[in-house]
N, CA, C and O atoms as a GROMACS GRO file, in nm:
protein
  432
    1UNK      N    1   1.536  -0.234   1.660
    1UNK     CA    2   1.423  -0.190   1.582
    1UNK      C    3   1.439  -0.244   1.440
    1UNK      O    4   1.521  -0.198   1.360
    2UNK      N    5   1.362  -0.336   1.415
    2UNK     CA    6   1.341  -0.356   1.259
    2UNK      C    7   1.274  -0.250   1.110
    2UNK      O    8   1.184  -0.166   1.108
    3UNK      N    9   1.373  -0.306   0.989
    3UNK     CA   10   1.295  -0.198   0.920
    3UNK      C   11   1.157  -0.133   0.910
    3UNK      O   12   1.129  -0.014   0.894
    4UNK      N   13   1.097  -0.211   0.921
    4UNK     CA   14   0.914  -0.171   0.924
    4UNK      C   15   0.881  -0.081   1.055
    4UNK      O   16   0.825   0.028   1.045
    5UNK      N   17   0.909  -0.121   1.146
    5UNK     CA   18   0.928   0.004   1.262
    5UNK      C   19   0.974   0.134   1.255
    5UNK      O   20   0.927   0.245   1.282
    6UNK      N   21   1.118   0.074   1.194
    6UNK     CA   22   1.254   0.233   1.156
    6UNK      C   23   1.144   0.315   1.073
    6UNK      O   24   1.106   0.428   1.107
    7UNK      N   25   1.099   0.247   0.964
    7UNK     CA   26   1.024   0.305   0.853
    7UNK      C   27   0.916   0.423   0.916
    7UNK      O   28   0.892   0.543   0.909
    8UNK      N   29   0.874   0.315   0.974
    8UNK     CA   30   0.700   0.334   1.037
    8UNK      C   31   0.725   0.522   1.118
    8UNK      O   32   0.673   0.631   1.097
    9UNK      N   33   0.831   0.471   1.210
    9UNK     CA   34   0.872   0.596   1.305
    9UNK      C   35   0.930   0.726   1.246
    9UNK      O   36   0.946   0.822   1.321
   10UNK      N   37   0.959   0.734   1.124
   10UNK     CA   38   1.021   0.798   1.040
   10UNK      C   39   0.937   0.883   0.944
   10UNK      O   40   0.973   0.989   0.893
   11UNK      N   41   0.795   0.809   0.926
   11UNK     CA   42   0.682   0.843   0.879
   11UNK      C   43   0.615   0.924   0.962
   11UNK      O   44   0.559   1.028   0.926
   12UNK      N   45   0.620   0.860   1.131
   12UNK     CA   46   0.551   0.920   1.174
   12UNK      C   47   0.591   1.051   1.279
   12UNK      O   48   0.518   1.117   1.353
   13UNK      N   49   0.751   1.060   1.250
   13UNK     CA   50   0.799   1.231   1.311
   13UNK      C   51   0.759   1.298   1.214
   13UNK      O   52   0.699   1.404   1.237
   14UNK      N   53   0.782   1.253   1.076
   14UNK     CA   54   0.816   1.362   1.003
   14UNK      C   55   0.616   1.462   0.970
   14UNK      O   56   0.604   1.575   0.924
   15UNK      N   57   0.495   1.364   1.015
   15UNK     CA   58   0.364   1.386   1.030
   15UNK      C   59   0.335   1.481   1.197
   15UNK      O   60   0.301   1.596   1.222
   16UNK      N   61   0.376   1.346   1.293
   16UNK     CA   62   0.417   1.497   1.391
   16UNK      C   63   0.436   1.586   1.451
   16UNK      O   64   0.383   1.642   1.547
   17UNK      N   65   0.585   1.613   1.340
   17UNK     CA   66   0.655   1.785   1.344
   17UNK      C   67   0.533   1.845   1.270
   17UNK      O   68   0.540   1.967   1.286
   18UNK      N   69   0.463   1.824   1.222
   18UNK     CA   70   0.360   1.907   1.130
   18UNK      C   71   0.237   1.912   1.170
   18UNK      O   72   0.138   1.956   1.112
   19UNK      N   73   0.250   1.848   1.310
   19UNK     CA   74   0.099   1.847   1.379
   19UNK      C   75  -0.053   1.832   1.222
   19UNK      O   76  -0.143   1.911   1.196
   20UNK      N   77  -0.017   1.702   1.155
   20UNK     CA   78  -0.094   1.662   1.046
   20UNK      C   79  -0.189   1.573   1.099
   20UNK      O   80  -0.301   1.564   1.048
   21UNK      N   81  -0.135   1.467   1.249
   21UNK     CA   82  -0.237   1.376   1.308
   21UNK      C   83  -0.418   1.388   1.316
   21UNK      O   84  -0.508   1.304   1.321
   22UNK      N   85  -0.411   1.565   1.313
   22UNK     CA   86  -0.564   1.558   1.314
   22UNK      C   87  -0.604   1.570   1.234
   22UNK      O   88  -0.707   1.636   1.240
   23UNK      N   89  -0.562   1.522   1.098
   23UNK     CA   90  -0.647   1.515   0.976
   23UNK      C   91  -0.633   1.412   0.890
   23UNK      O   92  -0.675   1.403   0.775
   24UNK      N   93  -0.547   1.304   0.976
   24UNK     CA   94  -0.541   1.183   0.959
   24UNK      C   95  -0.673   1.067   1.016
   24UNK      O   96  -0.647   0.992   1.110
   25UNK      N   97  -0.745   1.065   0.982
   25UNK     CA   98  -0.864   1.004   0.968
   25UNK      C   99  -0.877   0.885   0.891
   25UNK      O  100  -0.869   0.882   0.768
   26UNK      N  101  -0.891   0.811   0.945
   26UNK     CA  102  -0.905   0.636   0.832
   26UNK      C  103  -0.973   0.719   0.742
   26UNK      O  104  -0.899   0.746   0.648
   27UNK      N  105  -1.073   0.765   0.733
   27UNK     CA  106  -1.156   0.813   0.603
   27UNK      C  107  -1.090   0.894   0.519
   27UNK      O  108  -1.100   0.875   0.398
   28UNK      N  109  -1.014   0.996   0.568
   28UNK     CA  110  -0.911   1.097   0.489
   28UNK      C  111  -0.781   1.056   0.428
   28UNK      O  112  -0.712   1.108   0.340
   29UNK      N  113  -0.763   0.925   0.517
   29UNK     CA  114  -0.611   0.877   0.488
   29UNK      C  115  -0.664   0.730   0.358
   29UNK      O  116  -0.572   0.688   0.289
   30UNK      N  117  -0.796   0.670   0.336
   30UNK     CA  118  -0.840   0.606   0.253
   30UNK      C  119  -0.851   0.676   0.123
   30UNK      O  120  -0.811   0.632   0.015
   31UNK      N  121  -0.935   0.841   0.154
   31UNK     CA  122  -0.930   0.900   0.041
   31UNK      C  123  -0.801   0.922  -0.067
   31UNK      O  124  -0.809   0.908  -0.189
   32UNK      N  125  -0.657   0.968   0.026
   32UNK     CA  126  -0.530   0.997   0.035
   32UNK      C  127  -0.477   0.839  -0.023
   32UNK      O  128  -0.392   0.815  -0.109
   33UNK      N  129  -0.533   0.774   0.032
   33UNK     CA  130  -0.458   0.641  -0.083
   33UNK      C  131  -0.505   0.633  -0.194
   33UNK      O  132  -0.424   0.629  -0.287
   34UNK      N  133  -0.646   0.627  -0.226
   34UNK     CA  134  -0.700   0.604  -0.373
   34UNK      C  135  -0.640   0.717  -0.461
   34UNK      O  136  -0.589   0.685  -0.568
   35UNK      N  137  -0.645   0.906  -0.408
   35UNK     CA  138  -0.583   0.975  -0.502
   35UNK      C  139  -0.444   0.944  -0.562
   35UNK      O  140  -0.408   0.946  -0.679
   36UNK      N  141  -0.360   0.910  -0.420
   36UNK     CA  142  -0.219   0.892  -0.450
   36UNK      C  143  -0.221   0.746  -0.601
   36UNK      O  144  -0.149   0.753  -0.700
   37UNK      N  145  -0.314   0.639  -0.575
   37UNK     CA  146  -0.273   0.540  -0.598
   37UNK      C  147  -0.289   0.574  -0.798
   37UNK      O  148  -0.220   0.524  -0.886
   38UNK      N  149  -0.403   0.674  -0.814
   38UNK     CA  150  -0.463   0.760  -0.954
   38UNK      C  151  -0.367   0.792  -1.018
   38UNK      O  152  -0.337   0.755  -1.132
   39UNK      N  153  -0.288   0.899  -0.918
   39UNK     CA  154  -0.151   0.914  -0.978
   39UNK      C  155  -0.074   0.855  -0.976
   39UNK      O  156   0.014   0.927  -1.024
   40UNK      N  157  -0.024   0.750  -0.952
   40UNK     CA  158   0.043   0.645  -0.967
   40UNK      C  159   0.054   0.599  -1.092
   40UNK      O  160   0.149   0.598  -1.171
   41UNK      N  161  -0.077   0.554  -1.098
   41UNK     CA  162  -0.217   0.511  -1.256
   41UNK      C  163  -0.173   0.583  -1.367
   41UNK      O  164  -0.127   0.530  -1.468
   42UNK      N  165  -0.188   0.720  -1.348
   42UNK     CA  166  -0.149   0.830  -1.445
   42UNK      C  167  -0.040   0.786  -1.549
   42UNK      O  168  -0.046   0.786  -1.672
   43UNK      N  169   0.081   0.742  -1.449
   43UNK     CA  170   0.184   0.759  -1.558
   43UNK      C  171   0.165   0.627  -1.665
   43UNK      O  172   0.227   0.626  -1.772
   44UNK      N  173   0.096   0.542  -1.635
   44UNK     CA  174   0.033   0.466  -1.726
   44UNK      C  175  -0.070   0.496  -1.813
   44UNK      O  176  -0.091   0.404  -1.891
   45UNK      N  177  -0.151   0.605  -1.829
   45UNK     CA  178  -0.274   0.649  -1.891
   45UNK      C  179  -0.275   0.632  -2.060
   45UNK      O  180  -0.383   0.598  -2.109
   46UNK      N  181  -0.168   0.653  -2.146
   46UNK     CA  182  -0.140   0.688  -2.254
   46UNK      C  183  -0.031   0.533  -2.361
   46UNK      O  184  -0.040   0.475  -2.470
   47UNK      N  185   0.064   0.531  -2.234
   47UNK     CA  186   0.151   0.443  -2.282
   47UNK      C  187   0.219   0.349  -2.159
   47UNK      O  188   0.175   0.346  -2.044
   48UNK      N  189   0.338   0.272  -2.208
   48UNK     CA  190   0.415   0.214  -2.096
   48UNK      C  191   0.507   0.319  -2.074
   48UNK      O  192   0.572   0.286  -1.975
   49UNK      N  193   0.538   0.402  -2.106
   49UNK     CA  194   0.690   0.449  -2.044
   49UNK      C  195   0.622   0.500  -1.942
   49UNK      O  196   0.500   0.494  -1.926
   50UNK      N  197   0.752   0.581  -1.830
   50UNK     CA  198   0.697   0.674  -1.736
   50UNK      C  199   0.877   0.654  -1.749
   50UNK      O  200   0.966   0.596  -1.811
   51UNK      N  201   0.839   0.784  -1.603
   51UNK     CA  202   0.998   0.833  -1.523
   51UNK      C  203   1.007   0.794  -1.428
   51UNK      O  204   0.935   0.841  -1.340
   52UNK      N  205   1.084   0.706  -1.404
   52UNK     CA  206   1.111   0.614  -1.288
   52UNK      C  207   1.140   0.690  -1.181
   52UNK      O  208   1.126   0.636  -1.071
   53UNK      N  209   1.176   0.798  -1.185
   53UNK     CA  210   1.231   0.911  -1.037
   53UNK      C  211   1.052   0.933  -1.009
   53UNK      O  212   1.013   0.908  -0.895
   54UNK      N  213   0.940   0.982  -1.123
   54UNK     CA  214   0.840   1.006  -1.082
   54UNK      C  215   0.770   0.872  -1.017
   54UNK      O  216   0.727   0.851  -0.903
   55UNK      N  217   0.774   0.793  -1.128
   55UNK     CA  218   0.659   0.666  -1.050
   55UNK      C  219   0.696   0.621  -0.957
   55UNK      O  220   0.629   0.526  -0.917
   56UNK      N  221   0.842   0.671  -0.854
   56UNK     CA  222   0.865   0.588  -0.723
   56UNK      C  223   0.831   0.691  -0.642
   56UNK      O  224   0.818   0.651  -0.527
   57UNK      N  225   0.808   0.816  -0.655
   57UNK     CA  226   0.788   0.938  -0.520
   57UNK      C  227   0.623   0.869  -0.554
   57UNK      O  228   0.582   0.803  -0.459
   58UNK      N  229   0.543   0.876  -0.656
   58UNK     CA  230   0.388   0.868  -0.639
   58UNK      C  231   0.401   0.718  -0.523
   58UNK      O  232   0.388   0.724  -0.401
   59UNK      N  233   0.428   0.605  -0.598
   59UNK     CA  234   0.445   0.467  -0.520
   59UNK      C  235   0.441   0.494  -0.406
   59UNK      O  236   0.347   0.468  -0.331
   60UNK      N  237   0.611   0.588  -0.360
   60UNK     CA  238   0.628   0.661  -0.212
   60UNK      C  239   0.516   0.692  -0.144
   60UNK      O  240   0.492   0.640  -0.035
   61UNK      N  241   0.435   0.779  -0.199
   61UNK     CA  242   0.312   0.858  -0.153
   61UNK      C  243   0.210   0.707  -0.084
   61UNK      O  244   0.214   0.679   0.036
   62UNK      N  245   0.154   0.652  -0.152
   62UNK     CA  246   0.094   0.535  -0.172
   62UNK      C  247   0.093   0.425  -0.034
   62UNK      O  248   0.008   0.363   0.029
   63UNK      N  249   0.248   0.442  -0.031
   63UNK     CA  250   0.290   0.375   0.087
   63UNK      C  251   0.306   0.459   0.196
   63UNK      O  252   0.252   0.409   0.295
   64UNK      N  253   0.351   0.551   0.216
   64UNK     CA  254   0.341   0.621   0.337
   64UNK      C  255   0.181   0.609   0.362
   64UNK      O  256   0.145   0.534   0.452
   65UNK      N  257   0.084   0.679   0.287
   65UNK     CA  258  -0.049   0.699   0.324
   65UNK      C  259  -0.092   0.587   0.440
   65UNK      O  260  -0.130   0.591   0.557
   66UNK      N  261  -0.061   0.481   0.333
   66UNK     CA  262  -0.102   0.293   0.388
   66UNK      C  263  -0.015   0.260   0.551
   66UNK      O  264  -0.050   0.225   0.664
   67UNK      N  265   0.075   0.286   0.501
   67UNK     CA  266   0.169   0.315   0.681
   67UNK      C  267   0.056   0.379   0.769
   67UNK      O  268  -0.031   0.317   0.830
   68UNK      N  269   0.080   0.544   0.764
   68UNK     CA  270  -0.056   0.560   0.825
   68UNK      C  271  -0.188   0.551   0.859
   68UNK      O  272  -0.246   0.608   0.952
   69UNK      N  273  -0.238   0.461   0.766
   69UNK     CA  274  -0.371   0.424   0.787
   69UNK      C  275  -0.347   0.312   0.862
   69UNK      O  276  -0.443   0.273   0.928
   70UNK      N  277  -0.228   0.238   0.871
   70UNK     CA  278  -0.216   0.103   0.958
   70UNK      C  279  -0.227   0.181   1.115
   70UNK      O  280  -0.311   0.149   1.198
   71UNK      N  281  -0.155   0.257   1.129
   71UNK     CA  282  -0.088   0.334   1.233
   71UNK      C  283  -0.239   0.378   1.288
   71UNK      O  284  -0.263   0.333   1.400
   72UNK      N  285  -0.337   0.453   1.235
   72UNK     CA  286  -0.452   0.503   1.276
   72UNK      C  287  -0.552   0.414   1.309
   72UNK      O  288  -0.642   0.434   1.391
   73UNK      N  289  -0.529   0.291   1.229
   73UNK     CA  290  -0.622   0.214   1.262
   73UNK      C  291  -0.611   0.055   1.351
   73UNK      O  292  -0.677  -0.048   1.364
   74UNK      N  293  -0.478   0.116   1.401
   74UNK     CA  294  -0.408   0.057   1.497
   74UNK      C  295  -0.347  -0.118   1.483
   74UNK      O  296  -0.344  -0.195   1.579
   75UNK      N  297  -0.304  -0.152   1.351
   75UNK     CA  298  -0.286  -0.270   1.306
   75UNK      C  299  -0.128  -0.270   1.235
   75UNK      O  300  -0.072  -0.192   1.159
   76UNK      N  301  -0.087  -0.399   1.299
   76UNK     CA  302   0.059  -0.399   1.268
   76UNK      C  303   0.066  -0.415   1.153
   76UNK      O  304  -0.032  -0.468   1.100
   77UNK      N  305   0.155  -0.387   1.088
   77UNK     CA  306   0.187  -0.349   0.944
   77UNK      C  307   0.212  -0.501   0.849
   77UNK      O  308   0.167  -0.555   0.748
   78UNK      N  309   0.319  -0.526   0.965
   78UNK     CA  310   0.404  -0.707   0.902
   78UNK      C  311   0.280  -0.780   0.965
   78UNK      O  312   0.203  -0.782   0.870
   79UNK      N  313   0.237  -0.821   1.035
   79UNK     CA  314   0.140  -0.899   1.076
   79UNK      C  315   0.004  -0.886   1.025
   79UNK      O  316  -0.072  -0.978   1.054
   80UNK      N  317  -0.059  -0.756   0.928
   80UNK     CA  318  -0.161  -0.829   0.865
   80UNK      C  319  -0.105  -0.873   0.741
   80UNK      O  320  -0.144  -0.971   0.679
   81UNK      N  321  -0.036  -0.818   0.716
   81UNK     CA  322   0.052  -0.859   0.547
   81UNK      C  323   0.083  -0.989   0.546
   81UNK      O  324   0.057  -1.060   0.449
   82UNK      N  325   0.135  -1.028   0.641
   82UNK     CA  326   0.136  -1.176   0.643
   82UNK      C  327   0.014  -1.243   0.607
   82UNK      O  328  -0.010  -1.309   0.505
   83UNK      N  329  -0.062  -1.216   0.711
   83UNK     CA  330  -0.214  -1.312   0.729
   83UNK      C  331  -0.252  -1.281   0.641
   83UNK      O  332  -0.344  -1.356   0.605
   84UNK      N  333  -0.228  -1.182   0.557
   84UNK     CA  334  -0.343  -1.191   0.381
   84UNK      C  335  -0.244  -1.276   0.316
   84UNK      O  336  -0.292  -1.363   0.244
   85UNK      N  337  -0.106  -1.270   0.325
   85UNK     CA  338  -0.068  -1.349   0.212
   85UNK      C  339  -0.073  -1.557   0.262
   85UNK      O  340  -0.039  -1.648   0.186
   86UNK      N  341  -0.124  -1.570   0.404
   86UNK     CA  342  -0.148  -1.659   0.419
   86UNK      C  343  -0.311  -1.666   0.334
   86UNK      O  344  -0.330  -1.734   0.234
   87UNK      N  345  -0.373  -1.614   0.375
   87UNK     CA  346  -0.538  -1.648   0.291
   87UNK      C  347  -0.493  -1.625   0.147
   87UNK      O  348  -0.560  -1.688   0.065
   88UNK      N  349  -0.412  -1.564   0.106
   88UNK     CA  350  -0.388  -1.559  -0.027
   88UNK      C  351  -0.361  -1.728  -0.069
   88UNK      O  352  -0.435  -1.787  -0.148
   89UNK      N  353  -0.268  -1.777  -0.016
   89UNK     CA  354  -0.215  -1.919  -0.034
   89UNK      C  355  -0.334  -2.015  -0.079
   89UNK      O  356  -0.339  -2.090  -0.176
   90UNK      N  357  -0.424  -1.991   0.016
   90UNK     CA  358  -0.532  -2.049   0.030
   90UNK      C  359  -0.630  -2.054  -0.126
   90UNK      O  360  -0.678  -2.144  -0.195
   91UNK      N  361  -0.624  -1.881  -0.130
   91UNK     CA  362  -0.728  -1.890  -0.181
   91UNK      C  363  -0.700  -1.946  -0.374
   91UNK      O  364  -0.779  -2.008  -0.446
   92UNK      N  365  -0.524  -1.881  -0.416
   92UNK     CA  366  -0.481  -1.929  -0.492
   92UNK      C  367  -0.355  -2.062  -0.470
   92UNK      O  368  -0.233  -2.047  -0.464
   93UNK      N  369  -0.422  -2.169  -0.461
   93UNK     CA  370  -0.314  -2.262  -0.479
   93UNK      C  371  -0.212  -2.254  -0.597
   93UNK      O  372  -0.250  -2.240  -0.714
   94UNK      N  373  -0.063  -2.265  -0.556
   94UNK     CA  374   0.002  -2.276  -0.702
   94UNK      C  375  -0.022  -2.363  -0.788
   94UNK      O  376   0.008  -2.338  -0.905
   95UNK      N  377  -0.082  -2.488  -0.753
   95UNK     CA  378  -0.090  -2.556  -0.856
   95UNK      C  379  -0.238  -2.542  -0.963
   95UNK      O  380  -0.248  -2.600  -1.071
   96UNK      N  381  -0.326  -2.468  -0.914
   96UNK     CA  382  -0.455  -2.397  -0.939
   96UNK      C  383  -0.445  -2.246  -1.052
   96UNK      O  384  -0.502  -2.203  -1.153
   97UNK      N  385  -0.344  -2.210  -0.968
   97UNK     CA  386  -0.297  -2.074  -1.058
   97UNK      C  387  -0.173  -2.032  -1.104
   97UNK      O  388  -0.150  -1.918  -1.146
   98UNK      N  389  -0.081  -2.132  -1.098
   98UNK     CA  390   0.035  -2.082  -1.171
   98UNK      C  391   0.041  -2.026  -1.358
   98UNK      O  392   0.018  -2.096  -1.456
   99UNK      N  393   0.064  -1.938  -1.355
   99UNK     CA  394   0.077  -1.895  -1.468
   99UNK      C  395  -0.002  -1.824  -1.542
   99UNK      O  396   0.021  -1.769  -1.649
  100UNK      N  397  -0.166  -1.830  -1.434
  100UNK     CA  398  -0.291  -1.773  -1.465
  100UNK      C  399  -0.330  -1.662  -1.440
  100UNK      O  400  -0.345  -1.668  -1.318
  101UNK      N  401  -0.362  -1.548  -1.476
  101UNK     CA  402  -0.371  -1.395  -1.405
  101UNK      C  403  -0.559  -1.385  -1.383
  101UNK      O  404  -0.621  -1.295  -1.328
  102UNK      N  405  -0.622  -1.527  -1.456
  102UNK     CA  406  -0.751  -1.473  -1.410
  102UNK      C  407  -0.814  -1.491  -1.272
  102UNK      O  408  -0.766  -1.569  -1.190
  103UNK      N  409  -0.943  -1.402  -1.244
  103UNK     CA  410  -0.975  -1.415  -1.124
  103UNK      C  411  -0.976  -1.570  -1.071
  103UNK      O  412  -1.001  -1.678  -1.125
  104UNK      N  413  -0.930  -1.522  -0.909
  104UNK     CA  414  -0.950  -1.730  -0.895
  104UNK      C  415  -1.088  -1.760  -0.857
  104UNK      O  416  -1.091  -1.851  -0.774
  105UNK      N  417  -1.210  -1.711  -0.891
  105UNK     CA  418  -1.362  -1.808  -0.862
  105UNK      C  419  -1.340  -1.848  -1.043
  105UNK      O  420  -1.442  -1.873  -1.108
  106UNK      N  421  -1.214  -1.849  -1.106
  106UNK     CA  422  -1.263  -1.858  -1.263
  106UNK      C  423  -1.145  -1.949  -1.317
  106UNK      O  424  -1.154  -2.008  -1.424
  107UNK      N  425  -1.022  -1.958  -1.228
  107UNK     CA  426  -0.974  -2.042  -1.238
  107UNK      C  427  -1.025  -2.212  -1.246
  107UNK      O  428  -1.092  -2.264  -1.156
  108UNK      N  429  -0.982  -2.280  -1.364
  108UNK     CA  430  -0.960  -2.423  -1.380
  108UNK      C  431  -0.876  -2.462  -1.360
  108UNK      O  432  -0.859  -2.583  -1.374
   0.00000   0.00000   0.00000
C-alpha cells in the first residue's frame, strides 16, 4: 500500500467509525473545503505571521475534506493530480512563465 492509499484509508476509518458517510455529499464536502480553506485564509487576514501548529491542523482540514471529496466522487487521488499537472505543463510553458506569477492568457 502506498502513501496516498495508507493516507486515504486512515481518513476514511477514522469517518466510518463515526458513521459521517451520510453527510458526505460532493456538495457538503465542497462546502467543507471552501470553509476549511477561509480558515486557512484567516491566519493571513491582518499580517504574515501565523502559528505554524495552527496553519497546519486548518491545511490538515483542507486536505482531508479534498481526500474525501476524491473518495465520494470516485476519482483517484494521484491520477488526477497528475493529469492537471500535465495540462498545467501545457498550459504554462517554463519558458513562457518562469519567474512570472501573472495569469497565463497575460503572459508574454
Amino acid at each position: 500500500m502506498d502513501k496516498i492509499e495508507s493516507l486515504l484509508n486512515s481518513i476514511l476509518t477514522f469517518r466510518n467509525a463515526r458513521d459521517w458517510k451520510q453527510f458526505h455529499t460532493p456538495e457538503n464536502l465542497a462546502k467543507s473545503i471552501s470553509i476549511e480553506a477561509a480558515e486557512l485564509l484567516e491566519h493571513f487576514q491582518w499580517d504574515g505571521d501565523y502559528d505554524l501548529n495552527e496553519l497546519s491542523d486548518e491545511l490538515a482540514d483542507v486536505l482531508i475534506y479534498a481526500f474525501l471529496m476524491a473518495e465520494a466522487i470516485g476519482v483517484d487521488i494521484e491520477r488526477v493530480m497528475l493529469n492537471k499537472l500535465e495540462k498545467n505543463k501545457s498550459r504554462f510553458p517554463v519558458e513562457a512563465v518562469k519567474g512570472n506569477s501573472g495569469k497565463y492568457t497575460r503572459v508574454d
